[in-house]
C-alpha positions in Angstrom: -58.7 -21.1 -237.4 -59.5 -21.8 -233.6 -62.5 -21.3 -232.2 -60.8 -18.7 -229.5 -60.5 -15.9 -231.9 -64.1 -15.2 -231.5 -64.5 -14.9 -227.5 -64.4 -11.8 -226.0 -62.0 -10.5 -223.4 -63.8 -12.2 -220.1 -64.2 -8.6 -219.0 -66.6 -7.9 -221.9 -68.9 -11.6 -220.8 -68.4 -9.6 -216.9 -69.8 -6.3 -218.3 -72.6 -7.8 -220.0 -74.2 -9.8 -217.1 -74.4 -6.3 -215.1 -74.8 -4.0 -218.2 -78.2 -3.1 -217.2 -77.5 -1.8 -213.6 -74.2 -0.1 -214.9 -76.2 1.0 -217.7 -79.2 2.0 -214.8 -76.7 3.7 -212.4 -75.5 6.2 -215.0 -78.6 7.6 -216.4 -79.5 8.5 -212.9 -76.1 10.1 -212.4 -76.9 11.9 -216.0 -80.3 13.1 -214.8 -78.8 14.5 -211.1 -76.1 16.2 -212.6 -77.9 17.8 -215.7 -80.3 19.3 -213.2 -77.5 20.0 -211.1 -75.0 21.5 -213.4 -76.5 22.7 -216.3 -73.9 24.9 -217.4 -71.4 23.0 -217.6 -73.4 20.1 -219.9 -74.1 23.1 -222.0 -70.6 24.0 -222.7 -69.9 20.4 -223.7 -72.8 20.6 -226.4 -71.3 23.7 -227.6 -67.8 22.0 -228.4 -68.5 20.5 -232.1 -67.8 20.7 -235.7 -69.4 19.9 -238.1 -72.4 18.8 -236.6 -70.0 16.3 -234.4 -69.8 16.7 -230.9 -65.8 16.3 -229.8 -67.1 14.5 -226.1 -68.8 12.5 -227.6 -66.7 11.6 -230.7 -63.9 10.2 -228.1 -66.5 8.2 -226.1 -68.1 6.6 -229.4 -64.4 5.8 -230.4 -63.4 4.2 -227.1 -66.4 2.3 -227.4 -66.1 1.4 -231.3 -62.4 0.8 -231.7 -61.8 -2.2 -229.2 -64.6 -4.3 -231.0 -63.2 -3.7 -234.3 -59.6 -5.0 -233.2 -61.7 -8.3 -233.0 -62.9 -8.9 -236.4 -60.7 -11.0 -238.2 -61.3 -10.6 -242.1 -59.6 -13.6 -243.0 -63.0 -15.6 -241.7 -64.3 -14.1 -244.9 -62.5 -17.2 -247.3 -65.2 -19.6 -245.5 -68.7 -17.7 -246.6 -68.8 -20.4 -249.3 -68.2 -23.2 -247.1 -71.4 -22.9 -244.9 -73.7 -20.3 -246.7 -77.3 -21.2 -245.1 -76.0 -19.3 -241.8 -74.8 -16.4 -243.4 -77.6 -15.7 -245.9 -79.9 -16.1 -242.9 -78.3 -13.4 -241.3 -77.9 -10.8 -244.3 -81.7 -11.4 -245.0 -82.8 -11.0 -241.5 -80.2 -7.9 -240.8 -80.9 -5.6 -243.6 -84.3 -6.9 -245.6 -86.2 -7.3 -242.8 -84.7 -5.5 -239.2 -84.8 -2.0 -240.0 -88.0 -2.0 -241.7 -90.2 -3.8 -239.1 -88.5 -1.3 -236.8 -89.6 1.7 -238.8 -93.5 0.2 -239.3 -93.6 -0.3 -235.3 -92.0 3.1 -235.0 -94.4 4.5 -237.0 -97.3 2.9 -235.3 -96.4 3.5 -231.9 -95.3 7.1 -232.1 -97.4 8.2 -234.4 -100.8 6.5 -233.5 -100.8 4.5 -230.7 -98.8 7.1 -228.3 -100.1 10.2 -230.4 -102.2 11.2 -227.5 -99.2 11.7 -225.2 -96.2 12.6 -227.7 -95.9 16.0 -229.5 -95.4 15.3 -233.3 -91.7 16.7 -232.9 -90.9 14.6 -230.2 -92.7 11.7 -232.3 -90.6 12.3 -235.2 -87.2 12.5 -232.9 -88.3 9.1 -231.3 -88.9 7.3 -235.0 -85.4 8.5 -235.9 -84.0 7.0 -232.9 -85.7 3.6 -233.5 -84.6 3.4 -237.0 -81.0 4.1 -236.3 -81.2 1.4 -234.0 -82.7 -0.8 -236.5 -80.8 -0.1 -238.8 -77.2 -1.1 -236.7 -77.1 -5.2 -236.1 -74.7 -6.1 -233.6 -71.1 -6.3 -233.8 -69.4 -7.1 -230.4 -71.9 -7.9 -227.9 -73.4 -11.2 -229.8 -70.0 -12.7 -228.9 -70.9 -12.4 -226.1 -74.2 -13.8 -226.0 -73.3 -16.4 -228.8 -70.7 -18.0 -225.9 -73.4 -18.5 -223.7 -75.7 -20.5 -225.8 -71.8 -22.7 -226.9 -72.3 -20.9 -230.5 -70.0 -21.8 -233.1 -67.3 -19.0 -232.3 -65.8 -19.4 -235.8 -68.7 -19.3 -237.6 -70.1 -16.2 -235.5 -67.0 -14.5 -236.0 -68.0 -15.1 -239.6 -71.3 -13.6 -239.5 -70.0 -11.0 -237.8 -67.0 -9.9 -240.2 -69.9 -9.9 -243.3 -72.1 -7.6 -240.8 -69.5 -5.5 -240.5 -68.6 -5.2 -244.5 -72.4 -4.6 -245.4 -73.1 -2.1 -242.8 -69.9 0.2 -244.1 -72.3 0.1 -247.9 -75.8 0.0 -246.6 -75.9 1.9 -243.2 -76.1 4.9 -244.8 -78.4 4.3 -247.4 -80.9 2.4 -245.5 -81.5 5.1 -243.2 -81.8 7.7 -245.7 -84.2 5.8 -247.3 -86.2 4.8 -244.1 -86.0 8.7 -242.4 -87.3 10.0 -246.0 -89.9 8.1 -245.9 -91.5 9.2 -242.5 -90.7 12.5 -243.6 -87.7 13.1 -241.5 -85.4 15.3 -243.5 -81.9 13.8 -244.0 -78.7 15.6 -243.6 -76.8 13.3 -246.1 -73.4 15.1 -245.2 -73.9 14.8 -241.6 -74.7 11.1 -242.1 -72.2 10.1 -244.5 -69.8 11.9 -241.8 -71.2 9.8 -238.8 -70.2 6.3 -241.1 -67.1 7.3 -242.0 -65.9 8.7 -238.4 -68.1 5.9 -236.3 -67.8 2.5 -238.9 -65.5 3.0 -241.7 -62.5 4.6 -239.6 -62.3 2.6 -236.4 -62.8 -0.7 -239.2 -59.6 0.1 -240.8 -58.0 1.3 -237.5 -59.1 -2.2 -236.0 -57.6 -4.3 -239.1 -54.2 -2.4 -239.1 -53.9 -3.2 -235.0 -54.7 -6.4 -235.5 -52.5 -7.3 -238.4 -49.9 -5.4 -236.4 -50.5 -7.6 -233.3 -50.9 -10.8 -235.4 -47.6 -10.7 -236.5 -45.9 -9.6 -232.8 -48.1 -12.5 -231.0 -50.5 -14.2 -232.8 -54.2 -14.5 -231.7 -53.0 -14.6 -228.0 -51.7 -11.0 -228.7 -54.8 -9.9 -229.6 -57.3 -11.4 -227.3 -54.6 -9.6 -224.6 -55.1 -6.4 -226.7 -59.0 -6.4 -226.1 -58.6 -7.5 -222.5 -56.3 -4.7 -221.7 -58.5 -1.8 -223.5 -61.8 -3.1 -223.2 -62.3 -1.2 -219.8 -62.2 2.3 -222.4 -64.7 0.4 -224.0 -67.2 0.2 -220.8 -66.0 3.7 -219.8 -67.1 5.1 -223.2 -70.6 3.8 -223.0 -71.3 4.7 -219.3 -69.8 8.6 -219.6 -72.0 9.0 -223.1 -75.0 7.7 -221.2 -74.6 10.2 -218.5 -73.6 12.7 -221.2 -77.6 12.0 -222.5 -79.4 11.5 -219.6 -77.8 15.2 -218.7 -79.0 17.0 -221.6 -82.4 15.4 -221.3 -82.8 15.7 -217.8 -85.5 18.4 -218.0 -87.7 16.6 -220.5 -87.7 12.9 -218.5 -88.3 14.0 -215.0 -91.1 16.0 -216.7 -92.0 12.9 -218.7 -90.6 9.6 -217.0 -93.4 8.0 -219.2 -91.4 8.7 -222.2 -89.4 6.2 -221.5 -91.5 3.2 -221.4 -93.5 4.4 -224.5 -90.2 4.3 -226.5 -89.4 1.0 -224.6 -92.5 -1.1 -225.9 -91.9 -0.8 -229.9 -87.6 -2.0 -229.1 -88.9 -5.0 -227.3 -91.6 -6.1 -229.8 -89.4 -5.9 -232.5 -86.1 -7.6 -230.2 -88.7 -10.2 -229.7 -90.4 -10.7 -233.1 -86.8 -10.7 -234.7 -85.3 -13.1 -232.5 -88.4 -15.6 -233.2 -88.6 -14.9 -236.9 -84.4 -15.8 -237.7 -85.0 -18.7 -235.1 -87.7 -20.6 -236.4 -86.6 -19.8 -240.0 -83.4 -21.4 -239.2 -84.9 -24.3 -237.7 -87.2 -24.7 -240.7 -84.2 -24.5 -242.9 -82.2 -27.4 -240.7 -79.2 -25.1 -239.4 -77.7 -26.1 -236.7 -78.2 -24.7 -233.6 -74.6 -23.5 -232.9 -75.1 -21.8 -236.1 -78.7 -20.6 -235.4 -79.0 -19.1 -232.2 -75.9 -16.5 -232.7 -77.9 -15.6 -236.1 -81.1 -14.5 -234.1 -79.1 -13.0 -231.8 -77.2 -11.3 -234.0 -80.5 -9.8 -235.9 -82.0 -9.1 -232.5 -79.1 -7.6 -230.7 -78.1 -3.7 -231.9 -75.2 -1.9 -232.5 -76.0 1.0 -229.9 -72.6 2.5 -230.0 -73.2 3.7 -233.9 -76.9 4.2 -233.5 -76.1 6.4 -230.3 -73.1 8.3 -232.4 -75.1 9.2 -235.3 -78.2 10.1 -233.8 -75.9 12.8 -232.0 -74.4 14.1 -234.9 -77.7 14.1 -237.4 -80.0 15.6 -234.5 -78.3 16.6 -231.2 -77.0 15.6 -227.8 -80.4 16.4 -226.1 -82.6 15.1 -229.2 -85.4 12.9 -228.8 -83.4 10.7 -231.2 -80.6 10.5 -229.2 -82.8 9.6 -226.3 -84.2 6.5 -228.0 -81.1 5.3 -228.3 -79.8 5.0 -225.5 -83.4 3.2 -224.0 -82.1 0.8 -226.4 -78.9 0.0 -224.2 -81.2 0.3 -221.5 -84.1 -2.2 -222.7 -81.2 -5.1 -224.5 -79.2 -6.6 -222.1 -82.8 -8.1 -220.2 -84.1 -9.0 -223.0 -80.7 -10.9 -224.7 -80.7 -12.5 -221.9 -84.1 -14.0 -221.4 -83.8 -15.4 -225.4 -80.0 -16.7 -224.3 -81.9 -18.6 -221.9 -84.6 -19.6 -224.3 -82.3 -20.9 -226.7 -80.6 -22.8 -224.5 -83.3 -24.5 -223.4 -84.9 -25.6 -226.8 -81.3 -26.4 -228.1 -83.0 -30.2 -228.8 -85.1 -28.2 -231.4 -82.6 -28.6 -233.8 -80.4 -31.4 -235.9 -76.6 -31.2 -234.9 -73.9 -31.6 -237.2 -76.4 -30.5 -240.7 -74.4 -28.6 -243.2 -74.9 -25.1 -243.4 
């Protein structure tokens, strides 16, 4: 398989350099126009069914579907070639991420911050925080596994797995990590939120890509994702406003908040990233093979933590909040521990078997 198949349309590498000023630019648009026209961000709450919100549905989709189109299942057959890389990343992705997150949830919202956070709004945050622990990256550590030269077929790899486990464990894992800070659990709701937001835009994303396989090979595809991967950005800067709108009241009342949600998401992007790291040093995997698996644990899947903290608590929860500081708080931080790979890349043997 060529190593192309797992690079991203250059737009996507474009987007991501700027994602934080885009990212920036549109909750301040959210929080002018939610003051400004509340009305009208209330009528777009009220279109829903089923605890989904319709907007929102279409943005999450436009967002979802063009990194789906990029996961090639037929990078499953090597798993057994190379397994060191790909145990790493199962362990570090769904043993170890989303309950460090929930224990500095926990600590932060309901100790640390206590004196300065109702316990609703405490409770709303944790959710938030777990969802996003609880999502490991599908599109974006392309991305950053290009700029540290990552193996692109073995990320593409890691990726596919990621993307298998989290249609089975999602689900489970966040029942089991809500119900244990007391946060009751609509399982319907959530079971909804994988099927619409994972398990749907999955097989949508296999059938366009067998489809476009056969019409034009790889090429075909990588000219797919160039040509709909503006939807992609669109979708994630309208759903930001979308927030920011329907929490415009509670921030400019409480800019604070978002810095106290901010510090436990960079402790644990931090702590994650160094944990898989130095683990993978220790256990002699390469470094093209070892910085995209840190940076896959430490990235998050924002688009699904952001859709299902919608449909389980609302457009203007707390939850729903916390996950967008998320997209907010990433991109600076990916980027600082791009740049720290890269420059400790003589850490590690080349060429070991993984």
């Amino acid at each position: 398989m060529a190593d192309t198949t797992a690079h991203p349309p250059a737009g996507l590498g474009i987007f991501a350099r700027w994602l934080s000023l885009w990212v920036a630019l549109a909750i301040g648009a959210g929080l002018v126009l939610g003051n400004l026209l509340p009305g009208a961000f209330g009528a777009l709450a009220a279109l829903e069914i089923a605890s989904v919100n319709l907007p929102v549905a279409v943005l999450i989709w436009a967002m979802v579907y063009p990194m789906m189109v990029g996961v090639d299942f037929g990078a499953l057959r090597q798993i057994g070639q190379r397994p060191k890389g790909i145990v790493l990343t199962l362990v570090i992705n769904w043993l170890v991420k989303p309950f460090t997150m929930a224990a500095l949830g926990v600590l932060f919202f309901d100790y640390v911050f206590a004196p300065w956070i109702s316990p609703e709004n405490a409770q709303a945050y944790l959710a938030g925080v777990i969802l996003l622990g609880a999502a490991p990256c599908t599109a974006m550590v392309f991305v950053w596994s290009n700029l540290t030269r990552g193996n692109a077929t073995y990320t593409l790899v890691q990726v596919s797995v990621n993307d298998i486990v989290m249609v089975f464990a999602f689900a489970p894992i966040v029942a089991l990590l809500l119900g244990m800070t007391d946060i009751i659990v609509p399982w319907n709701t959530l079971l909804l939120s994988v099927l619409l937001y994972v398990l749907l835009p999955l097989v949508a994303g296999l059938l366009t890509r067998m489809r476009l396989v056969r019409a034009g090979g790889v090429a075909a595809v990588d000219r797919f994702k160039s040509r709909i991967q503006p939807l992609s950005v669109a979708g994630l800067l309208v759903t930001v406003v979308l927030l920011f709108g329907f929490q415009g009241g509670v921030i400019v009342a409480q800019p604070m908040v978002i810095a106290m949600i901010a510090v436990p998401l960079l402790i644990q992007s931090y702590g994650i990233f160094f944990l898989a790291y130095f683990a993978a040093r220790a256990w002699r995997i390469p470094f093209d093979v070892a910085a995209p698996c840190a940076l896959i644990g430490t990235s998050n899947f924002f688009e699904l933590a952001v859709a299902v903290a919608i449909s389980l608590f609302g457009l203007g929860s707390g939850a729903a909040l916390a996950t967008v500081v998320g997209v907010l708080v990433e991109v600076p931080v990916m980027l600082s521990l791009v740049a720290f790979a890269n420059r400790t890349r003589h850490w590690f043997a080349q060429g070991e078997t993984v």
